[in-house]
N, C-alpha and C positions, 0 to 999 in steps of 0.2 A: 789799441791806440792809447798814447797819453795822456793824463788829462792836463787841459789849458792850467796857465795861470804863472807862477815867475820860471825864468828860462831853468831849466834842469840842471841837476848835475848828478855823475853818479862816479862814486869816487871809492875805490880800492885801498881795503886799509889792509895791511900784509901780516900787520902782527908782529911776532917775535920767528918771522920765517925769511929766508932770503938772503942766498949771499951773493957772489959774485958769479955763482953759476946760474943765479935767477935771472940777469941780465939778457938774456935770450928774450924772455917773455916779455919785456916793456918794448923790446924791439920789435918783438913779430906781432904785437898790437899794434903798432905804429903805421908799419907796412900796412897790415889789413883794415886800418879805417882813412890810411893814405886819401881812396878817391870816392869814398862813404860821406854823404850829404846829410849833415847832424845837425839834431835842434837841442840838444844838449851841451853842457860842458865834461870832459871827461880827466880824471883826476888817479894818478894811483898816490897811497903814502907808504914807501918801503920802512924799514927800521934804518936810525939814523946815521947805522954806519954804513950804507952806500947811496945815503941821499945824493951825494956829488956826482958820483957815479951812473946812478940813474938818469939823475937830469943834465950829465952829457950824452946820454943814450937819446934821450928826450928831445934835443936840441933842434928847433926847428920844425916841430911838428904842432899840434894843439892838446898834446897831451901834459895837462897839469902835477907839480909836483906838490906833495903835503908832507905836514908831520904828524906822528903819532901821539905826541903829549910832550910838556914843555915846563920850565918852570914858570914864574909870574914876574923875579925878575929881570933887569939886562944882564947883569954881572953881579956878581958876588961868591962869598965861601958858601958855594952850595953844589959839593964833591957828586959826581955823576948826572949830575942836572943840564940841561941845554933850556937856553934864553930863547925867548922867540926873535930876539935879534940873530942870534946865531942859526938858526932854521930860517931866514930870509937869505942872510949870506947862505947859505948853500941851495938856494934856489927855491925854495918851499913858497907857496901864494897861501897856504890854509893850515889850519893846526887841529888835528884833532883833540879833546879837551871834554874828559867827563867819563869816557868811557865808561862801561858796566863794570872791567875789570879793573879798570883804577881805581873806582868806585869800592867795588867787593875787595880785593887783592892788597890794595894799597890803603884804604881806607878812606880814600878821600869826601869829601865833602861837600852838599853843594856848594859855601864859602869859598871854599878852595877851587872848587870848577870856576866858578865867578872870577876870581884873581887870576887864575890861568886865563880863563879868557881876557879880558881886561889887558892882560900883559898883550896877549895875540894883536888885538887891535892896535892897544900902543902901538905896536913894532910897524902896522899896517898892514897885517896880514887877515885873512877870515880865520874865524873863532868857528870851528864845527862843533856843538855845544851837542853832546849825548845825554840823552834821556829813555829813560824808560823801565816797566816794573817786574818785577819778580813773580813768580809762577803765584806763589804766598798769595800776594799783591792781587793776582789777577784773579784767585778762585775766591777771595775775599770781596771781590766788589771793589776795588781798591783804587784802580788802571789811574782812571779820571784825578781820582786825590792827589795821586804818587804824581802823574803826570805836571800839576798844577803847581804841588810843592815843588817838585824841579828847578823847572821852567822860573817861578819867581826866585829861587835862591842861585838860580846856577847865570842867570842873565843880565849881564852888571849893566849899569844907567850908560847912556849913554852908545847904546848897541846899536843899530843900523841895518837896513835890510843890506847893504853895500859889506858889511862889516862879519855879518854873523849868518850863520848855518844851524839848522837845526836836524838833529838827528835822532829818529826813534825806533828804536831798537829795545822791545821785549826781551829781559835780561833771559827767558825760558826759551825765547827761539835761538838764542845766538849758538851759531852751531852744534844746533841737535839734528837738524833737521825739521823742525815743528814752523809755522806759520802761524798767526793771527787769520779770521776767517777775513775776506776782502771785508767784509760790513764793519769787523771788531777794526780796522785799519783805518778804514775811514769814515767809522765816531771817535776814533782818538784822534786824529789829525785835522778832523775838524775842530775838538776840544782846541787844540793846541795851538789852531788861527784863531778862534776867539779869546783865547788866554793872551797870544802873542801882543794882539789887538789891545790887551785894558793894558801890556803891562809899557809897550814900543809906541802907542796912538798907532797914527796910519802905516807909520815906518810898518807893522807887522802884516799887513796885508804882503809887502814884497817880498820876506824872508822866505828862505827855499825851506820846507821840510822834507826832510830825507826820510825813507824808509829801510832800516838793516833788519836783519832778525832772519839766516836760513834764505834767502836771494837765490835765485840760481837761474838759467835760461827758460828753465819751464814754466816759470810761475813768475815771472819779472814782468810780463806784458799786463798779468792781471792786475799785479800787486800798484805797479808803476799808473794805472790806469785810472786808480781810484782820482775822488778831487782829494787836493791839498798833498797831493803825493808829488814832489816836484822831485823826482830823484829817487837812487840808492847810495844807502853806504854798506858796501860787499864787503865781508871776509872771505874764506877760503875757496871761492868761486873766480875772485880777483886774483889769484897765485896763475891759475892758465890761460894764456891769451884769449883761446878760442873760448873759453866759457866766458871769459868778462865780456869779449864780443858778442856772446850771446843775447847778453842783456843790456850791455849799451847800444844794441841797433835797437831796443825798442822804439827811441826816441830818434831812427832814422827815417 
């Protein structure tokens, strides 16, 4: 069973996968949690060029649309970039923002997750703010540190439990297949409500934290169970209907 505390969400981030033949699968989600009585919110973010697409698929149902990452301004000379104004026009409620691989790949920064987010709310959207540490990090003694320097550089003033999402996700689980033990889950996610707490006041008690890192239906009941777990954010489990259903009936 769940554990209490702010309403869930658990929200499909697709990647750099999906084209026009993936469309089947946001459908036959739709269908099968059609007459499913949820105490969650349910979310996928395709890559952005069938965000439109999708959420004409979407239309009418409760299934939420996101983005994958964004830049920080509305407009400007910034060649292959999308504004979080332009991810609201095409339907988008949330942005993902910090990612591990944005992080690793692109180099970015907490500064720079901070300004993306930042932009996210501007626009009026939720800021899903990715954090979390590296294998290094974690045999080190580290988890707690890494987690805190994050969280303060990556959460711009100004955040709101209304506004922001938080996402943790152990840079070594993300698609190996590896997990956090349920205990190592939930000492970092309770780190992370009293960190949320000195750095939002009370606003941090409402913020959802999400749990990603290797998700799948076998292990979504445990993981989602612990406290401070309000959610998942799935990779490669969210590409098949029936698996993502697997794990958003937790919270049926």
């Amino acid at each position: 069973m769940a554990s209490e505390g702010p309403r869930p969400l658990v929200a499909g981030n697709w990647k750099m996968n999906g084209g026009v033949a993936m469309l089947k699968e946001p459908r036959l989600l739709a269908a099968m949690l059609k007459d499913v009585k949820l105490k969650a919110d349910v979310m996928v973010c395709p890559p952005a060029i069938i965000l439109r697409r999708v959420k004409s698929v979407l239309k009418g149902t409760r299934i939420k649309v996101g983005g994958q990452d964004c830049h920080w301004n509305p407009a400007g000379a910034h060649t292959g970039d999308i504004s979080p104004e332009m991810l609201k026009e095409a339907g988008c409620t949330a942005v993902i923002v910090g990612h591990s691989e944005r992080r690793t790949n692109h180099g970015e920064s907490d500064e720079t997750v901070a300004k993306k987010a930042k932009g996210v709310q501007r626009a009026g959207l939720k800021a899903i703010i990715c954090i979390g540490e590296t294998l290094d990090e974690r045999k080190s003694g580290k988890t707690l540190e890494v987690v805190s320097r994050q969280l303060k550089g990556s959460v711009p003033e100004g955040s709101t439990a209304d506004n922001t999402v938080i996402a943790y996700e152990p840079v070594w689980a993300i698609g190996t297949g590896l997990t956090p033990t349920t205990a190592e889950v939930a000492e970092v996610h309770a780190h992370i409500r009293s960190e949320l707490g000195a750095i939002m006041g009370g606003e941090g008690a409402g913020v959802r934290i999400l749990y990603g890192g290797s998700v799948k239906p076998s292990n979504a009941a445990e993981l989602m169970g612990q406290p401070n777990v309000n959610g998942a954010l799935v990779g490669g489990a969210s590409l098949k209907a029936s698996d993502f259903l697997g794990i958003i009936k937790v919270y049926a």
